[in-house]
C-alpha positions in Angstrom: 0.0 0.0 0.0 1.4 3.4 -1.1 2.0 5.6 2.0 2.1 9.1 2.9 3.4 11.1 5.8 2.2 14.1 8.0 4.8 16.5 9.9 2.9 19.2 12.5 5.0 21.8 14.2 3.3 22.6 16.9 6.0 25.5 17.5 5.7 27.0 13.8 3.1 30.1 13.6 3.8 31.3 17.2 7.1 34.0 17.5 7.5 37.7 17.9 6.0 39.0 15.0 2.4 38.4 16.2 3.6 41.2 18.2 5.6 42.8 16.4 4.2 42.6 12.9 0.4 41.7 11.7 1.2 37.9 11.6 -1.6 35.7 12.7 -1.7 33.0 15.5 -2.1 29.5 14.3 -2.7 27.8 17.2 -2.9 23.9 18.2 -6.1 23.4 17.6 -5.9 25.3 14.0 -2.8 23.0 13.3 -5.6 19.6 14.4 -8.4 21.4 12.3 -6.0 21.5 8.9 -4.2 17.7 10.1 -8.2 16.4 10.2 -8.1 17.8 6.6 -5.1 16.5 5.4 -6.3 12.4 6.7 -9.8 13.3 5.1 -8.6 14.6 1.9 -6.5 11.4 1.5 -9.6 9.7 0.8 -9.9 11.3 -2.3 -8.6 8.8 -4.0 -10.7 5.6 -4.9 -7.7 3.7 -3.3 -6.3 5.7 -0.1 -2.9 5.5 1.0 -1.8 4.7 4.5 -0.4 7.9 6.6 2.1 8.0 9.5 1.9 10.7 11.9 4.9 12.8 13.0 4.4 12.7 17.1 4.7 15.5 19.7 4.0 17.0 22.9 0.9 18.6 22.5 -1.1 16.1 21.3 -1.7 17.0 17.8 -1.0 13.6 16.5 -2.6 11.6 19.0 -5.9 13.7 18.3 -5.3 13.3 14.7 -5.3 9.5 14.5 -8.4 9.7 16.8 -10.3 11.2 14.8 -9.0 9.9 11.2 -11.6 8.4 8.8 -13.1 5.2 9.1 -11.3 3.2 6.7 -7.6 5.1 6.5 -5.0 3.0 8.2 -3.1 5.5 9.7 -0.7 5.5 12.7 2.0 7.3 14.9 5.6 7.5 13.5 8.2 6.0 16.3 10.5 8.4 16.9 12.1 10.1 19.7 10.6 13.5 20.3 12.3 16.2 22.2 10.4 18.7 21.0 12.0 21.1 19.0 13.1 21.0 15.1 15.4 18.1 15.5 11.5 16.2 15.3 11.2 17.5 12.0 14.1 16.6 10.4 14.7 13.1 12.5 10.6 12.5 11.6 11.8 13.5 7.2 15.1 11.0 7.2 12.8 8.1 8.6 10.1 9.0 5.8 12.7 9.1 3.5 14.4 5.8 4.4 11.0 4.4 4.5 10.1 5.3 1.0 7.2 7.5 1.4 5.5 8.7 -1.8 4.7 12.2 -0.4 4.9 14.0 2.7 2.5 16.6 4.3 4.1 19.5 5.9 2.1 21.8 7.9 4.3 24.8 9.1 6.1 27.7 7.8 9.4 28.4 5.7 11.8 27.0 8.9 9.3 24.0 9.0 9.8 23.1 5.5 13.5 24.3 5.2 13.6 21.1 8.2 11.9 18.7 6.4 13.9 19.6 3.2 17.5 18.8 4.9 16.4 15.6 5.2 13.7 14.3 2.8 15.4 13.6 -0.4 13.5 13.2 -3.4 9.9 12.5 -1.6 7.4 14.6 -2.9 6.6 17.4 -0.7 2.9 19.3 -0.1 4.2 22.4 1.8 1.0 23.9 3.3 1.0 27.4 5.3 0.5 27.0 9.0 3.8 29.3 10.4 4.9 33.0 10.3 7.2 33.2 7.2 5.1 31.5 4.6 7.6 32.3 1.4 7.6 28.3 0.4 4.3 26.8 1.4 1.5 27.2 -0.1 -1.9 28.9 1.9 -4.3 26.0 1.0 -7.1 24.0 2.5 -5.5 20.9 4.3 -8.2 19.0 2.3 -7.0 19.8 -1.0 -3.6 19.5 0.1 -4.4 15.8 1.4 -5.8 14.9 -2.5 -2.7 16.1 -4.0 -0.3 13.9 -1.8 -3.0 11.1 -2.2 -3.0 11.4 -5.9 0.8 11.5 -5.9 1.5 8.7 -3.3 -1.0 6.4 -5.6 0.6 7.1 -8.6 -2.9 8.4 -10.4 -0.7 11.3 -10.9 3.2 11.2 -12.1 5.2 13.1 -9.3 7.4 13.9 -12.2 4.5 16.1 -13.9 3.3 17.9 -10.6 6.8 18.4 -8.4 9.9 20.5 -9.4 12.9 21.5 -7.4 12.7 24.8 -4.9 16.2 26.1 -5.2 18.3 26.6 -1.9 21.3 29.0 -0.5 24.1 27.5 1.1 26.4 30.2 3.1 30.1 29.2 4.4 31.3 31.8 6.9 35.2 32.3 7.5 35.4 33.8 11.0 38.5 33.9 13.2 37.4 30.8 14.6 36.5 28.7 12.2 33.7 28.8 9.6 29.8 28.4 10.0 27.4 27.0 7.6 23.4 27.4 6.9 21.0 26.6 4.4 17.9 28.7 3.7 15.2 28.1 1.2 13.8 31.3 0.2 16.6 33.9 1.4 19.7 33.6 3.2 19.8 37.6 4.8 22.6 39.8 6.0 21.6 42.2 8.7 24.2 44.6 10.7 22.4 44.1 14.0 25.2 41.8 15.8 22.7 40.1 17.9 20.4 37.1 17.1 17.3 38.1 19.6 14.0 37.2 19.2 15.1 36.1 15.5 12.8 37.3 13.5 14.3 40.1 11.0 12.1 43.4 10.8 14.0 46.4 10.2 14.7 47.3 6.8 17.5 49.5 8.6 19.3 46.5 9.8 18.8 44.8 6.2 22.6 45.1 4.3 21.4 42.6 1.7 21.5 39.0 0.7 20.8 36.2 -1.9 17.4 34.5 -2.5 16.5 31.7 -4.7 13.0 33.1 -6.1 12.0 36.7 -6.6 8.5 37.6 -6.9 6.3 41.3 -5.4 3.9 38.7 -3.8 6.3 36.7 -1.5 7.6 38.2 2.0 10.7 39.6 3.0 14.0 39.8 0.9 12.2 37.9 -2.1 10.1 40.5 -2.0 12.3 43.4 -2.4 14.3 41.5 -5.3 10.8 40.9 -6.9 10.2 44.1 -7.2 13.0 44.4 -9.7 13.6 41.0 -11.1 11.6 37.7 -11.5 12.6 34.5 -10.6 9.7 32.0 -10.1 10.0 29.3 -7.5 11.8 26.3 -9.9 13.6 28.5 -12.0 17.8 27.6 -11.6 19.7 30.7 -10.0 18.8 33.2 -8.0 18.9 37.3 -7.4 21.6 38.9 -5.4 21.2 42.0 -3.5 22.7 44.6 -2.1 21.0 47.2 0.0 21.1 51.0 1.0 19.9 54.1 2.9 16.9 54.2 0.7 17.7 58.4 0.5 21.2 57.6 -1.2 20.5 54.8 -3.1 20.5 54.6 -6.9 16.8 52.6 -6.8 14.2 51.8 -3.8 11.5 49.3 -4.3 8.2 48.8 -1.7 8.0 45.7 -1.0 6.4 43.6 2.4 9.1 42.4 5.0 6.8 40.4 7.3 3.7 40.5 8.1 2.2 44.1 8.8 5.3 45.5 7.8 5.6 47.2 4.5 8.4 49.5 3.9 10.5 51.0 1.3 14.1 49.4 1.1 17.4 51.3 -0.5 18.7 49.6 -3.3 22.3 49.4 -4.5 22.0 46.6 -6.6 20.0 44.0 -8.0 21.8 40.8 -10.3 20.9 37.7 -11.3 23.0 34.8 -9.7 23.7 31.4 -11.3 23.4 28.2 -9.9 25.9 27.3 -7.5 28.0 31.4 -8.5 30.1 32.4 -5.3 28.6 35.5 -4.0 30.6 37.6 -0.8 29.9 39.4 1.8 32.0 41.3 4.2 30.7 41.2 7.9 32.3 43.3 9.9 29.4 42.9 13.0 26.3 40.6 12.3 24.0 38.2 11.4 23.2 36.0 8.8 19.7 34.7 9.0 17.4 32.0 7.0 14.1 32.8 5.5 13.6 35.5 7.6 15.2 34.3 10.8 18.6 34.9 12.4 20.9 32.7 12.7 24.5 33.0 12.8 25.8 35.5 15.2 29.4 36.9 12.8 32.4 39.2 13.8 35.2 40.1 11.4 33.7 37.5 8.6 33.2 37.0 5.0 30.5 34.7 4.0 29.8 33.0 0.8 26.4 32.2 -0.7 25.7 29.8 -3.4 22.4 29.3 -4.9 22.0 25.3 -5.4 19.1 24.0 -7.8 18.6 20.6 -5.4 16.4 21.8 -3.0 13.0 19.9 -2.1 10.5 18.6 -4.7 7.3 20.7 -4.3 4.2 19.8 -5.6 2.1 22.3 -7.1 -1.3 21.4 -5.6 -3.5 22.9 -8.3 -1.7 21.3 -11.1 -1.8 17.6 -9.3 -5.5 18.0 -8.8 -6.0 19.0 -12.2 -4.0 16.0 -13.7 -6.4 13.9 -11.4 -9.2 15.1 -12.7 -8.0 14.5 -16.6 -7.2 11.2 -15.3 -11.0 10.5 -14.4 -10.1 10.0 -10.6 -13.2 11.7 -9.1 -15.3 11.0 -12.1 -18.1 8.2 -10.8 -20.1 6.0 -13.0 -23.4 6.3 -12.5 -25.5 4.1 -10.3 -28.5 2.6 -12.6 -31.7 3.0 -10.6 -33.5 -0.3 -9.5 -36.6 -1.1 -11.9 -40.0 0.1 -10.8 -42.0 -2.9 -9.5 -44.5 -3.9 -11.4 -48.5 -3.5 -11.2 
């Protein structure tokens, strides 16, 4: 039986900037609400796959199998949880060594970016459940169950649905020794020396960075670069930018650094990168952060990006639902009606 898995983070959707900025709460209970989608719209499909369940602390799972449909076999992954990210990507390398045909990530870009270091070349239905939401998609957990369930089956080629989301690798060379992240969306360099409450806000702060898509309608640095120059989500290469005091540089652009925050961002240049192109950066005093979040905490370093074209396999939800239909999945014969009895 083909087999799809679900990873919850119950800690995606809850930091500063629902204080900060206009981002919403997404509680637990919103997080079981979508997962009962995801199980239900698995049953979409004439034959359902089975679904393992990413466990946690606060009971997501558990209420999740409880309530699954009657007829999905679904159960608990067995992992150790210690609750924090290192679920997420422990939770993606079993479903990757256990062959999975699709996973189901519920969470935001640092949710996905998780499941991504680990998850190889499974299928992956990114839905929108955290704070930065540059990757995953904002979709009804339903839906998003039929896609993985059409692409788990096989109804629908994964091949014809899922491309490759590009990633950013930066190397750091500090005095003592280098440092190393990934990022999906962005990889950011910001001149507050101080990694905080993480999240990054201030377009003062902002002294540029690389991302691997570029569009007006994403969030954050992606957003600035789309301004000027489009890169869609599986295109190879990436934009990298350099940024200004908006009153002395050569171009601005208005773009939306989190959400609630709009603001108008300096400009010193804009270039298109190509896969796996060096790009520097001199960092005299601080951070480098990942898809909107800081990370690495620099002094007296230069740091490298590299846009790689190897990041996760998305599928595009509307495209795998639309392939099921051409492929008569939810099409139903017609039941005759029984004869009327006779005089």
């Amino acid at each position: 039986m083909a087999r799809v898995g679900l990873v919850v983070n119950p800690a995606a959707g809850r930091d500063i900037r629902r204080l900060t900025g206009g981002a919403s709460v997404v509680d637990d209970y919103a997080k079981r609400r979508v997962a009962d989608c995801v199980l239900e719209g698995l049953t979409a499909v004439p034959d359902p796959p089975s679904v393992r369940v990413m466990p946690d602390r606060a009971g997501i799972a558990d209420h999740v199998l409880e309530e699954a449909p009657d007829g999905l076999a679904a159960e608990t992954l067995e992992i150790t949880v210690e609750n924090t990210a290192a679920d997420t990507r422990r939770a993606a390398a079993r479903f990757r060594e256990e062959e999975v045909r699709a996973v189901v990530v519920l969470g935001g870009d640092g949710t996905t970016r998780d499941v991504a270091s680990e998850i190889g070349s499974v299928p992956v239905v990114a839905v929108s459940t955290g704070t930065n939401n540059v990757v995953p998609s904002a979709v009804d957990g339903t839906v998003a169950g039929a896609a993985a369930a059409l692409v788990a089956t096989g109804v629908v080629p994964a091949d014809e649905v899922a491309e490759r989301h590009g990633r950013i690798d930066a190397r750091a060379e500090t005095p003592n020794g280098e440092k190393r992240l990934t990022a999906l969306a962005a990889a950011e360099v910001s001149s507050r020396s101080f990694i905080g409450s993480r999240a990054l806000l201030d377009p003062d702060d902002l002294c540029g960075g690389v991302v691997s898509r570029a569009r007006p309608g994403d969030i954050g640095l992606p957003a600035v670069a789309g301004a000027l120059e489009s890169v869609a989500p599986g295109e190879s290469g990436g934009v990298v930018l350099r940024l200004a005091d908006p009153d002395d540089a050569p171009r601005t652009a208005r773009a939306v650094l989190a959400p609630g925050v709009v603001a108008t961002v300096g400009v010193e240049s804009c270039e298109r990168v190509e896969p796996d192109e060096p790009v520097a950066f001199e960092v005299p005093d601080g951070v480098v952060g990942a898809d909107g979040e800081r990370e690495l905490e620099l002094t007296d370093a230069t740091v490298e990006f590299r846009v790689r074209s190897d990041g996760p396999r998305l599928v595009d939800v509307d495209a795998a639902l639309a392939a099921g239909a051409d492929a008569g999945t939810f099409a139903l014969e017609a039941v005759d009606a029984p004869p009327a009895p006779e005089d």
